[in-house]
N, C-alpha and C positions, 0 to 999 in steps of 0.2 A: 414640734407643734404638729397638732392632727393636718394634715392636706385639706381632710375634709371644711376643718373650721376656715382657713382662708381660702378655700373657692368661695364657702358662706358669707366670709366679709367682703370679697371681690364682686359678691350677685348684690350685697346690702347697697355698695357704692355705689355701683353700675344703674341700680336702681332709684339710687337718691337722683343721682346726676341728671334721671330722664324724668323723674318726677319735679325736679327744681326748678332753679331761674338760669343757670348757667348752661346745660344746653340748649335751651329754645333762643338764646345772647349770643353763645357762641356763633349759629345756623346763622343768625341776622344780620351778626358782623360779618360772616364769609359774604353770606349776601352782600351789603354793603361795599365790602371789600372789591367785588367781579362787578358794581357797578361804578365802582370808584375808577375801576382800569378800564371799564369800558369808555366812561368821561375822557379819562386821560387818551386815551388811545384816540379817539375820534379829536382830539384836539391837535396830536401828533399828527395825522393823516389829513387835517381839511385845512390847518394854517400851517404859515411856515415857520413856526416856533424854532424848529431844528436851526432853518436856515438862518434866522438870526442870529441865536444861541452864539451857533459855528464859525461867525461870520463875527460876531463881536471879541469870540476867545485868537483868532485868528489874528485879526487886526492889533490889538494886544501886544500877539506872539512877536511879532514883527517892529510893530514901534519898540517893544523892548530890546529885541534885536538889532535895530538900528542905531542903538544907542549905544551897544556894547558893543559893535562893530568901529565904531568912534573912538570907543574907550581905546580898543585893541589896535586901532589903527590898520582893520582893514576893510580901509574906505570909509567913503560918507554916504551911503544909500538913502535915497528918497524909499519909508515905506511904502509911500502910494503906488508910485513905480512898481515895486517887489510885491505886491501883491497884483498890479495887472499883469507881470511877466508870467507872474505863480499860473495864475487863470488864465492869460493866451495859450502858455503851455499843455496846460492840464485839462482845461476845457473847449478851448477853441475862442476863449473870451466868455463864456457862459457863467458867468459867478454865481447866477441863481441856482444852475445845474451842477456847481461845485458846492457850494454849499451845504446842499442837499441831500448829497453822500451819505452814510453813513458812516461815521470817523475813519473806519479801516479803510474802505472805499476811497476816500476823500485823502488818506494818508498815502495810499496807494499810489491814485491821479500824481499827488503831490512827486514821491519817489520817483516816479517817470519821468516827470520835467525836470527832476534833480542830475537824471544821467545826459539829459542835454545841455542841461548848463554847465554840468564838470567837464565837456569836451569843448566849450565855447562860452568861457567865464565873459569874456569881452563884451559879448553880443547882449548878455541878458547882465549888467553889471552889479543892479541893485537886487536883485534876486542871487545872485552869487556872495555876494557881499553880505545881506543877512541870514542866510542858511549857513554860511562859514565864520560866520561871525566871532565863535568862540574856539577858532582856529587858532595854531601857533601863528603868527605873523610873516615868519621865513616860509612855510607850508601853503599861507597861504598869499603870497608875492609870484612863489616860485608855482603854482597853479594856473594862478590869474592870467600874468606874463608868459604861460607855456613855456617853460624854461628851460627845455630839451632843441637837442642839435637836429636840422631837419632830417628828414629821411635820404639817404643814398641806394641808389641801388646796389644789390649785393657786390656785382662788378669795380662799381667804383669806390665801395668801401674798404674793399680787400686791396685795393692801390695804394690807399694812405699809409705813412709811416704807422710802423706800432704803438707809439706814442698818442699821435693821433686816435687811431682806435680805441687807445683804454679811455681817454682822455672822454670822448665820445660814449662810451659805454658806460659809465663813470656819470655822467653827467645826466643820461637817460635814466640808469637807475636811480640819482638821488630824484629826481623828478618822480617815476612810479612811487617813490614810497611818499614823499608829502603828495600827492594825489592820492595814495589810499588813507593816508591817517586823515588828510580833510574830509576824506568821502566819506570812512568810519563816527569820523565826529558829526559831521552832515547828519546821517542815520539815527545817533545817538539821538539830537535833538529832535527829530523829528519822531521818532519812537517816544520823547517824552512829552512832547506834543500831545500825542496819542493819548497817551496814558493819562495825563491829566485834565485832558478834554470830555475823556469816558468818562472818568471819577466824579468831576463836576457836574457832567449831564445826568449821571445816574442819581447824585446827590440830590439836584434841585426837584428831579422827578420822583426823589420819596417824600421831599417837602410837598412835593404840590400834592402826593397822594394823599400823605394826613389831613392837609389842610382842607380837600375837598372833601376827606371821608369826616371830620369832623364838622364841618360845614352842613353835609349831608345829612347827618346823624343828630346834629342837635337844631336844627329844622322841623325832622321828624319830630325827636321831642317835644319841641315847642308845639307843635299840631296836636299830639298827641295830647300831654299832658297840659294843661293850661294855668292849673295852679302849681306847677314845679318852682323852686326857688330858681333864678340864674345861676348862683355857685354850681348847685348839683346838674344843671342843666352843662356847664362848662365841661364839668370833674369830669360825666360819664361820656361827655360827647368827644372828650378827649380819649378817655378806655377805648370808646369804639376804634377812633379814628386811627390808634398806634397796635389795637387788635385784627383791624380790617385784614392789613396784607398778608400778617400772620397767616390768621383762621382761613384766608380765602384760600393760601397755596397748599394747608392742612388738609382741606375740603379737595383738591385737586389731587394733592397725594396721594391720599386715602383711596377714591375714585378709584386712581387709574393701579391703585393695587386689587380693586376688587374684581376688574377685568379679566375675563378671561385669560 
């Protein structure tokens, strides 16, 4: 095929496009789209949507934990408890200030108070009890209970029969290892936490983008056109609304390729 003729049909398209209805639509949904995120965003920023959000998947997290901590038999935690120990911890008692993290953030705080609780399960019980909750049962007994020999000083270690010593040493090591397979499973959960706290948050926030860009959009319509049927008013304010995020990040790509 001549080159020439498809540059020809590449200027004829290029040309339809700018003379038609689909780019001066597209331009309006980007637009639509950067006021749809501005909405959003000024919602993010002046109420505490997060903190509720975070604060209800939280709550959740833990009655369901407390339950399988039952199941496993280890322990009977009061969530209530395990969530003020969470937040003495983590914030100094601040829940409004935990909440309000951003999940990393907020998984972070959490992780910290986790290494205080695996050196002092007794102290903070119900907060131990459902972060380990889907702990082996021996692992997590021999954690709780601190189930290593106390400390001797080197002097009077090296005294004891040898028997004693392995005996000793023996008993320390099985300890380190169920204190790390709890700590590991500890992390695990709380890494899925994470994970599924993003997922959800990100989720409801493409809902709510459509919902307000389609909102938006056949508003407009309505104003604009006055004798439009409802159906087609529906149909196209739905095209906007699932086009918005599209065409806005399109319009932004584009942009910041033509930058210097």
């Amino acid at each position: 095929m001549n080159p020439l003729s498809i540059t020809d049909a590449l200027d004829k398209l290029f040309s339809a496009m700018n003379s038609g209805f689909w780019l001066p639509f597209l331009l309006a949904v980007a637009g639509l789209g950067s006021l749809t995120m501005a909405i959003l965003q000024a919602v993010k920023e002046l109420t505490p949507v997060r903190q509720w959000f975070q604060s209800y998947v939280f709550n959740q997290w833990l009655k369901r934990h407390a339950k399988i901590a039952v199941e496993n038999k280890n322990g009977a935690p009061s969530w209530c408890n395990a969530r003020d120990q969470i937040i003495l911890l983590a914030t100094d008692c601040d829940s409004d200030a935990f909440f309000s993290l951003e999940i990393e953030k907020l998984c972070g705080q959490w992780n910290a108070a986790i290494q205080i609780v695996l050196d002092s399960p007794k102290q903070y019980p119900d907060f131990f009890s459902c972060v380990a909750a889907r702990a082996q049962h021996a692992d997590y007994e021999s954690v709780n209970n601190r189930a290593f020999p106390p400390t001797l000083p080197p002097i009077l270690e090296a005294r004891l029969p040898e028997a004693d010593q392995q005996n000793r040493h023996d008993t320390r090591q099985r300890f380190l290892e169920a204190r790390t397979r709890v700590s590991h499973q500890i992390q695990r959960a709380v890494d899925a936490f994470q994970i599924a706290t993003a997922f959800r948050w990100k989720w409801l926030f493409q809902i709510a983008s459509f919902l307000v860009s389609f909102a938006l959009a056949a508003t407009a319509m309505e104003l604009a056109t006055k004798n439009l049927h409802p159906a087609q008013t529906v149909i196209w304010a739905a095209v906007a609304g699932f086009l918005a995020p599209i065409a806005r990040d399109l319009l932004a790509a584009v942009q910041k390729l033509r930058q210097p």
